[in-house]
C-alpha positions in Angstrom: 33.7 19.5 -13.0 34.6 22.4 -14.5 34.3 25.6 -11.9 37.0 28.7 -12.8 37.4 30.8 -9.4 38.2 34.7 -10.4 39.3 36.5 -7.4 38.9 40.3 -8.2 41.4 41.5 -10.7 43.6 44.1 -8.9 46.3 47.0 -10.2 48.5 45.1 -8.0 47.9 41.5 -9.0 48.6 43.2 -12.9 51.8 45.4 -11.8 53.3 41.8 -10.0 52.7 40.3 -13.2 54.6 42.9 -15.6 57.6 42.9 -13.0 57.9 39.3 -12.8 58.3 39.2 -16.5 60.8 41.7 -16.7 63.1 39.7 -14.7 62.5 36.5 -16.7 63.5 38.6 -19.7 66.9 39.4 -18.4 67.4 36.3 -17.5 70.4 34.7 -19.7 68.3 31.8 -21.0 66.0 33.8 -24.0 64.6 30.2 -25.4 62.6 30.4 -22.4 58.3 30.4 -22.6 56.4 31.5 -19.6 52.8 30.1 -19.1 50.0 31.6 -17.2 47.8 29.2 -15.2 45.2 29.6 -12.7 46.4 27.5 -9.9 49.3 25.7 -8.7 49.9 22.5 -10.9 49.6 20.4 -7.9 52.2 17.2 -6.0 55.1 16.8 -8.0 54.8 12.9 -7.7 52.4 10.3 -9.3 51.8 8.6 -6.3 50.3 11.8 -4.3 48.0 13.2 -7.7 44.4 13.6 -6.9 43.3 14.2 -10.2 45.2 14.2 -13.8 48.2 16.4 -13.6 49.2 17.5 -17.2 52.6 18.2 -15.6 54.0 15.0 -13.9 53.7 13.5 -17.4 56.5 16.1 -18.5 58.4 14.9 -15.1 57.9 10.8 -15.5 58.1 8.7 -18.2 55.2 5.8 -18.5 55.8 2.6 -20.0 53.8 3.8 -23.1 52.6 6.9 -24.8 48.8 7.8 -25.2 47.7 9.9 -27.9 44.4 10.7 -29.5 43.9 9.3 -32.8 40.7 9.7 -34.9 38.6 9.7 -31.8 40.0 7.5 -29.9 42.5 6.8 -27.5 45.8 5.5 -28.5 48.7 3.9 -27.0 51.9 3.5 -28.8 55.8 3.6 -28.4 57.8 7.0 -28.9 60.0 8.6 -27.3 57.9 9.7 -24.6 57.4 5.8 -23.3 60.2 3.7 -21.1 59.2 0.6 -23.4 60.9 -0.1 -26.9 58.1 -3.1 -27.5 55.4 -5.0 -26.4 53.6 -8.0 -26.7 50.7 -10.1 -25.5 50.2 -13.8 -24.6 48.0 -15.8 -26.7 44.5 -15.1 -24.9 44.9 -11.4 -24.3 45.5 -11.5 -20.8 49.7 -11.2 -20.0 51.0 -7.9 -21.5 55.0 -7.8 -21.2 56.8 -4.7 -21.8 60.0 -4.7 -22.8 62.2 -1.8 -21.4 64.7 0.4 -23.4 68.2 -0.2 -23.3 70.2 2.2 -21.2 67.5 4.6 -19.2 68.5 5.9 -16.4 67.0 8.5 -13.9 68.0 12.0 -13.4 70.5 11.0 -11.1 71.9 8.3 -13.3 70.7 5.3 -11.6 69.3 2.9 -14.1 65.4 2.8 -14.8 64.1 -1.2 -15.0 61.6 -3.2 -14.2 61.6 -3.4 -10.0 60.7 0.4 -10.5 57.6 -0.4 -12.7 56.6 -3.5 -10.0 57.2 -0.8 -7.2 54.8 2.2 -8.8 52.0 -0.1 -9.7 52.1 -2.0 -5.8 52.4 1.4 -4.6 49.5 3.2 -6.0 47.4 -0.7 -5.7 47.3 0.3 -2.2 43.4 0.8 -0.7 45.1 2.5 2.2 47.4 4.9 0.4 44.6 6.3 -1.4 46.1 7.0 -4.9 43.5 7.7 -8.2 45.4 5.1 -9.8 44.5 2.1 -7.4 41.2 1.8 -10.1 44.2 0.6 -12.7 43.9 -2.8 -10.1 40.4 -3.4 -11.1 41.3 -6.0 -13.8 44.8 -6.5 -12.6 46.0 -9.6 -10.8 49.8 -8.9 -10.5 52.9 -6.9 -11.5 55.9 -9.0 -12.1 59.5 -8.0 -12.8 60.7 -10.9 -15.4 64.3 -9.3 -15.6 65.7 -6.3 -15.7 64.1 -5.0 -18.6 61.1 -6.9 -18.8 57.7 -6.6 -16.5 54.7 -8.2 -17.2 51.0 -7.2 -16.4 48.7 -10.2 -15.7 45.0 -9.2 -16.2 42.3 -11.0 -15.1 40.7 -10.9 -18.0 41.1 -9.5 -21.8 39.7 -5.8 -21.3 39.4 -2.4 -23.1 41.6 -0.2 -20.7 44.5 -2.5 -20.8 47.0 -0.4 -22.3 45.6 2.4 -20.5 46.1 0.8 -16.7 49.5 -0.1 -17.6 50.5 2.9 -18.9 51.1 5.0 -15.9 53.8 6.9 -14.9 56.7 5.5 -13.2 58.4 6.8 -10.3 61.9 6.0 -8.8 62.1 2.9 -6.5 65.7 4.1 -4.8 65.0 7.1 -4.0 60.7 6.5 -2.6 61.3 2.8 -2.0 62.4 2.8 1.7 59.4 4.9 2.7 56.5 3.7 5.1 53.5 3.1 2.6 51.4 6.1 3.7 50.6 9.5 2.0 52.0 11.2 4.8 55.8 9.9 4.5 55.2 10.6 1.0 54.2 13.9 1.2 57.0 14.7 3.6 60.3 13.9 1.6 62.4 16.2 0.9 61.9 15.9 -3.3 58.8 17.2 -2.2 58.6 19.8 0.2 61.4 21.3 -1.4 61.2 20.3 -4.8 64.1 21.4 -7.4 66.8 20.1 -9.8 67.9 16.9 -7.2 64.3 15.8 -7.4 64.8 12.2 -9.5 62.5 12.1 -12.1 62.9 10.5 -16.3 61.1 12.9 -18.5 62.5 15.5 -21.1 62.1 17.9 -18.2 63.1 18.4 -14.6 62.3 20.8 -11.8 64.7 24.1 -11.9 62.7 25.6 -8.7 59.7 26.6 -7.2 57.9 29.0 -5.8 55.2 28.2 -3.9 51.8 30.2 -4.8 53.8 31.7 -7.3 55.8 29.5 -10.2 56.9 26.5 -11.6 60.2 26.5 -13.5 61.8 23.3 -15.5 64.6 22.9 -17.3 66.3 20.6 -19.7 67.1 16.9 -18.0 70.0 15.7 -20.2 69.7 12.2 -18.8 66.0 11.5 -20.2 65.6 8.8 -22.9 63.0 11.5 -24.4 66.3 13.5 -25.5 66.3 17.2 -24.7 63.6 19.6 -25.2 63.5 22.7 -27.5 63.1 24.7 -24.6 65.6 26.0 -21.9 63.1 26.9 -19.8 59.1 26.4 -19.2 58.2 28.6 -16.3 54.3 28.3 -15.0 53.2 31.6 -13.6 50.3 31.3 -11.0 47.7 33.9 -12.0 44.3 33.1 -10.2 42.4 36.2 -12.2 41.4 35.0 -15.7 41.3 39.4 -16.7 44.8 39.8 -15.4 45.9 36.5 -17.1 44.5 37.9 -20.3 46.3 41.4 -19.8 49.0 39.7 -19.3 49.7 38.0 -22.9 47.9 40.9 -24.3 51.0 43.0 -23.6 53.4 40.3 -23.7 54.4 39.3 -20.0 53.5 35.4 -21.1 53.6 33.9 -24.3 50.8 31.5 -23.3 47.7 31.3 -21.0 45.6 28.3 -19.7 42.7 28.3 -19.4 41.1 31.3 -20.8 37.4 32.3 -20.0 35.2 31.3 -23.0 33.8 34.8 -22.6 37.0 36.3 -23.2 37.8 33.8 -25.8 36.4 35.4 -28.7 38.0 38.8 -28.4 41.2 37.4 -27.5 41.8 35.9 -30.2 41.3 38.9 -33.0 44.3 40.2 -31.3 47.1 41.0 -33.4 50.1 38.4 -32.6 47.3 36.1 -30.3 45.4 32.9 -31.2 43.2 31.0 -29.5 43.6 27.2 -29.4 40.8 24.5 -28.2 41.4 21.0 -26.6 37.8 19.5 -27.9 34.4 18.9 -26.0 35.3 17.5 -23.2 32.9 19.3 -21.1 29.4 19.7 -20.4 26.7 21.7 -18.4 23.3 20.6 -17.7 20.5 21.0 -15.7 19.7 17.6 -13.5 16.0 17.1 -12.4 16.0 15.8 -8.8 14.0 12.7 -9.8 12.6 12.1 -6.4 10.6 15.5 -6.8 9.7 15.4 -10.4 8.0 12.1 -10.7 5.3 13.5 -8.8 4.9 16.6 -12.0 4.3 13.7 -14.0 7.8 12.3 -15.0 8.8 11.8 -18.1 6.7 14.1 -19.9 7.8 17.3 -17.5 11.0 16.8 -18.0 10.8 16.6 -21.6 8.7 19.7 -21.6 11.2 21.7 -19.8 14.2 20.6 -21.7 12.0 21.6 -25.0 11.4 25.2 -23.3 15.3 26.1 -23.0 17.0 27.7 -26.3 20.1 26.1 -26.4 21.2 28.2 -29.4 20.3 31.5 -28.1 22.1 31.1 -24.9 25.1 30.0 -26.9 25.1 32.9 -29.0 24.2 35.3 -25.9 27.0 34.3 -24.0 29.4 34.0 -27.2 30.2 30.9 -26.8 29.2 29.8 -30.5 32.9 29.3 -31.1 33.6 27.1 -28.1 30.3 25.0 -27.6 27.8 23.1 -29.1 24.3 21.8 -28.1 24.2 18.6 -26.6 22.2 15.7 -27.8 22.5 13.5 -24.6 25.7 12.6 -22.6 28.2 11.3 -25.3 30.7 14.1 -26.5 31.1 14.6 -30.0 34.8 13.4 -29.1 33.8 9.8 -29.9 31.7 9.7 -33.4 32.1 6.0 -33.1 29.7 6.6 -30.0 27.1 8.5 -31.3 23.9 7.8 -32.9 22.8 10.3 -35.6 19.3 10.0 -35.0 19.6 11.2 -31.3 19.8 15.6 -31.6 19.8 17.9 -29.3 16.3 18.7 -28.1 14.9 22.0 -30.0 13.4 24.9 -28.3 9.6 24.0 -28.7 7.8 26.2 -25.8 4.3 25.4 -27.8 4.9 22.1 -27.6 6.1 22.3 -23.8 3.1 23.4 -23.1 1.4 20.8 -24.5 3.0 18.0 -22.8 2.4 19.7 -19.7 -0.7 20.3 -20.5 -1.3 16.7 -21.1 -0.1 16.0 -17.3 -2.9 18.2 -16.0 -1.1 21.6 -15.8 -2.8 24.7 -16.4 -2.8 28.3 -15.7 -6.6 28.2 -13.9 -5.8 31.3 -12.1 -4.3 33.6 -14.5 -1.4 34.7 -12.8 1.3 33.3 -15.5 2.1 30.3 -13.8 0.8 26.8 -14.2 -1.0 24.7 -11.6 -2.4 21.3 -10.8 -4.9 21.0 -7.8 -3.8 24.2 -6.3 -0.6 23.5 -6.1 1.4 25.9 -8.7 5.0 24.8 -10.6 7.3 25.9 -8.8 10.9 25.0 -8.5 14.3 26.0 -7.2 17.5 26.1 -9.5 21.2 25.7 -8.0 24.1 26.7 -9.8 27.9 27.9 -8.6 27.7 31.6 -8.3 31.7 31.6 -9.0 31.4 30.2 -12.6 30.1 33.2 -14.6 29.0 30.9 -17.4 26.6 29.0 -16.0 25.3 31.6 -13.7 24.5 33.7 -16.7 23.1 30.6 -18.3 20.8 30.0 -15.3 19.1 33.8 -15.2 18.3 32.7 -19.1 17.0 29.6 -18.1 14.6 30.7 -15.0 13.3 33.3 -18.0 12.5 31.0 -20.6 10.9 28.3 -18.5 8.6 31.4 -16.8 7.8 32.0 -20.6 6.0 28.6 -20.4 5.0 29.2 -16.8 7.3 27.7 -15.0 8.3 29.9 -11.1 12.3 29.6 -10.8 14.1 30.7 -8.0 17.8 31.1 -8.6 19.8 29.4 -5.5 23.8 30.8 -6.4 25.9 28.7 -4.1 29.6 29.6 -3.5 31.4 26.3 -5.4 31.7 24.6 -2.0 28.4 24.9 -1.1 26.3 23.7 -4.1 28.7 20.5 -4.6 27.3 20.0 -0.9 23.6 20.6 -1.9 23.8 18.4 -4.9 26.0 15.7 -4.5 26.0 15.0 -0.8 22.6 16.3 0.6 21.0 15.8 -2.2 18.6 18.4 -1.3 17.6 20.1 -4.8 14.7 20.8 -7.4 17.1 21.6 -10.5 20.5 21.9 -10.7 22.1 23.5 -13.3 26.2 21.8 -13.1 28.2 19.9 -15.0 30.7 17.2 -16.0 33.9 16.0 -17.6 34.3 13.5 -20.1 36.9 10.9 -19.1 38.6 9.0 -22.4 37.2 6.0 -21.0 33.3 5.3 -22.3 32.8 3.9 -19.1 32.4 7.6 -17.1 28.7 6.8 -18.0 28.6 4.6 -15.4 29.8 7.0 -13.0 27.4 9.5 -13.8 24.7 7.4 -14.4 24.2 4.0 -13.0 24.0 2.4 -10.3 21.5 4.3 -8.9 23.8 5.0 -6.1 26.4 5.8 -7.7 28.5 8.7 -6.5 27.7 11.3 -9.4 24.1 9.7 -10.1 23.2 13.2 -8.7 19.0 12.6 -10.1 18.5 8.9 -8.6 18.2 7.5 -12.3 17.2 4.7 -12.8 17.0 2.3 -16.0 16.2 -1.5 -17.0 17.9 -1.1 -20.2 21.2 0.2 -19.0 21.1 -2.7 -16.2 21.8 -4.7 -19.1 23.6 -2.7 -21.7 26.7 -1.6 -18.6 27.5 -4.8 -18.0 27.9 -6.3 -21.3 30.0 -3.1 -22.4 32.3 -3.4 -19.0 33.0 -6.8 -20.1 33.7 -6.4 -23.7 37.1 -8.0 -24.4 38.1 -4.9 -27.4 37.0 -1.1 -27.4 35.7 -2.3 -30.6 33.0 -5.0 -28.5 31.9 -2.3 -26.2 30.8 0.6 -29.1 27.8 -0.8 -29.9 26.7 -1.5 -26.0 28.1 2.1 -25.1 26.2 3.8 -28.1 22.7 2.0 -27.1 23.4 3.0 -23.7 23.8 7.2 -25.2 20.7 6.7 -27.0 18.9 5.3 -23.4 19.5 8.1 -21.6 19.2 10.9 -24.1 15.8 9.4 -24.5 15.0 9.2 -20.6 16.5 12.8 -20.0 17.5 12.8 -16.6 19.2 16.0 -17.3 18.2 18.5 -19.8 21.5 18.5 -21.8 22.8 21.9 -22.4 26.2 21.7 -24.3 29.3 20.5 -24.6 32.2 23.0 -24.9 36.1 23.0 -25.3 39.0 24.7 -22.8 40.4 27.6 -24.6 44.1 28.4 -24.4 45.8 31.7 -25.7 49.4 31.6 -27.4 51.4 34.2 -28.8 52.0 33.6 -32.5 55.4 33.2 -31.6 54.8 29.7 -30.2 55.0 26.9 -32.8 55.3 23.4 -32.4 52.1 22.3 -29.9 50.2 19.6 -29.9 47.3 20.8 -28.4 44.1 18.2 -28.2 41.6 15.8 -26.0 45.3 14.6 -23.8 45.9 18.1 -22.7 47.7 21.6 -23.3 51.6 20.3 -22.5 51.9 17.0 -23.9 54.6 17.6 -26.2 55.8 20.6 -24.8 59.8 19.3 -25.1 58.7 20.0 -28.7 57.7 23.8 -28.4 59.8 26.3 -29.4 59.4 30.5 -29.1 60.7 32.8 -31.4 62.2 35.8 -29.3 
């Protein structure tokens, strides 16, 4: 989910943010870049990561490197991966890696294959609760054959194999002697006090920290990723998206992330400022409670509804034209291979919402402007987060185009806390205007909508055809076996609309023109950032 907090922009928050950038300036290290972000980039450890951290991939070194390539993902070899080569057993289901020669950790103990077999038995845990104990879902065992060699034996050919092998590793000497538990974890020194000793493998490692207030790395010489461009990458922590965009608007940081895609626009028709986009990974909707709206007549209501909302003119209205673009159903223009031309986003047709309503018995009889059916009138409440200014500006559009049809909305803005409580643990909702992030794995559409219990199947959908079209996709041997399953799956549920899909939409990120060198797509902001460079 994609929810920005902005606390109130402050003369004080904007004068700490000058100062501190006039003491990085006289610093003796000038091939230094300073970054803006909204929050604190999270544990400094794979193991402890409760969601994708952008930064522990600068910190540890996987066994491969992903990229994006021509919309999809890809895994190769570079010097961003611990492996020099792979290779895979005749049936697809033993994938060995073989290590490079001479890697050793920041501390100059020697990288090999007990510290892969430690990270992935680690993290396979249930009990120490890691993200990455779904890579043991198709997993049977980790196995060092040698020094340099470790083997992965899946259970089966399967889609996401480079993918669940490819995390990243952490040291086995230095974590190794610790009780299995988050806790101990969470209590060593490396992290509670995190700096230079901390043993990590990737072009970078921790200079110091300030906790609320910055992240700095430096150089580590020892890395097999060779040094970066950089002396220094200091992350600033500045909550306010305003005083973040003050503060590369008179050069206190050379790069923010994220910026508001209402301050997007402007921002980047600033001299010496452009605005760069990681793709559509994102999407708002609104999610019809289907335990409500079967009894307004199903299908046909919530087709009329989704025809009464302009998608274009809320785009434009919010000036978003740049950064979104209407959705068709849930697959993200990210994956063409996905998508089926003939399924568009639905057009804003109130006459023919209307109609279909209409159809299902629903008529003004009382002509007060909104329909009813056996005294009863159409009424519904809408939820949103109050603290995401897009989609509560979007909602106070929506609630007045659906009364142009004669719908009654009442806005409900929740505090952020609050609505994900309403919606995805009570349950308790009419409309819910919210919205989701696209995983690179075509599989989040099971997450989001099948089972029918599963965790983010916010509306109770429900479908025959995607009973049938999941599993065959989850078992495809190749990405290249699922598509078709996956694509028939897109076309299913655009067609049963348990959301009205809205849009999809990119992060934005500002950077001075004296940046060069990023690789900025669908894997993130930082993913090459040893390769930046800053002219001063």
């Amino acid at each position: 989910m994609n929810v920005q907090i902005r606390p109130l922009l402050t003369l004080v928050t904007a004068f700490a943010v000058v100062q501190a950038t006039a003491a990085c300036e006289d610093s003796p290290l000038q091939n230094t870049i300073v970054i803006g972000v909204s929050s604190e980039p999270g544990e400094l450890l794979p193991a402890l990561e409760t969601g994708p951290s952008s930064i522990n991939g600068l910190l540890y070194l996987g066994l491969n490197a992903p990229s994006w390539n021509d919309g999809m993902p890809d895994y190769s070899i570079s010097e961003m991966s611990l492996a020099e080569r792979w290779e895979l057993n005749e049936d697809s289901t033993v994938l060995v890696y073989h290590l490079r020669q001479d890697l050793v950790w920041s501390d100059g103990e020697p990288i090999d294959a007990d510290d892969v077999v430690f990270s992935y038995q680690l993290v396979g845990r249930e009990d120490f609760g890691s993200p990455y104990q779904s890579f043991w879902e198709e997993l049977d065992s980790v196995a060092a054959l040698d020094d340099r060699r470790v083997a992965f034996y899946f259970k089966r050919q399967h889609p996401r194999m480079f993918m669940h092998s490819g995390m990243s590793i952490m040291p086995q000497h230095v974590y190794g002697s610790l009780p299995a538990n988050r806790d101990a974890f969470a209590s060593h020194a490396s992290i509670v006090n995190p700096g230079p000793e901390t043993v990590v493998s990737g072009p970078f490692k921790i200079g110091s920290v300030r906790s609320g207030e910055q992240l700095e790395l430096i150089p580590n010489p020892s890395s097999a990723a060779g040094a970066p461009k950089l002396d220094r990458a200091v992350f600033r922590v500045i909550p306010d998206d305003a005083t973040r965009v003050l503060a590369i608007k008179n050069g206190s940081v050379d790069v923010i992330n994220p910026v508001s895609l209402t301050d997007a626009r402007a921002l980047d028709q600033e001299t010496g400022i452009h605005v760069r986009t990681t793709g559509y990974r994102y999407y708002d909707f609104v999610a019809w409670n289907s335990a409500r709206y079967d009894k307004y007549g199903g299908q046909h209501v919530k087709r009329a509804l989704s025809y009464a909302i302009d998608r274009n003119s809320i785009i434009d209205g919010l000036g978003l034209e740049d950064y979104a673009t209407p959705a068709p159903g849930p697959l993200s223009p990210l994956f063409p291979a996905l998508i089926d031309p003939s399924v568009r986003p639905d057009p804003y047709l109130p006459d023919s919402a209307r109609a279909l309503l209409a159809a299902v018995g629903w008529s003004d009889s009382d002509g007060d402007a909104t329909l009813d059916r056996d005294g009863e009138p159409f009424a519904l409440v809408l939820v949103t987060d109050a603290s995401n200014t897009r989609r509560s500006s979007a909602a106070e559009i929506i609630q007045a185009q659906l009364r142009e049809i004669g719908i009654d909305v009442t806005l409900r803005m929740l505090d952020r806390s609050a609505a994900i409580d309403l919606i995805f643990n009570q349950n308790d909702f009419d409309a819910a205007l919210f919205g989701f992030s696209v995983t690179l794995n075509f599989d989040y559409l099971t997450l989001q909508f099948w089972p029918v219990d599963a965790p983010y199947n916010i509306t109770g959908y429900t479908s025959a055809a995607l009973d049938t079209l999941f599993p065959k996709a989850l078992e495809a041997g190749t990405p290249a076996e699922a598509i078709p399953y996956w694509r028939a799956a897109g076309v299913q549920i655009a067609h049963d609309r348990p959301y009205a899909f809205l849009w999809f939409f990119t992060e934005t990120v500002g950077m001075s023109d004296r940046v060069s060198g990023a690789t900025i797509d669908i894997y993130g902001v930082y993913q090459n950032l040893h390769e930046w460079t800053i002219d001063r």
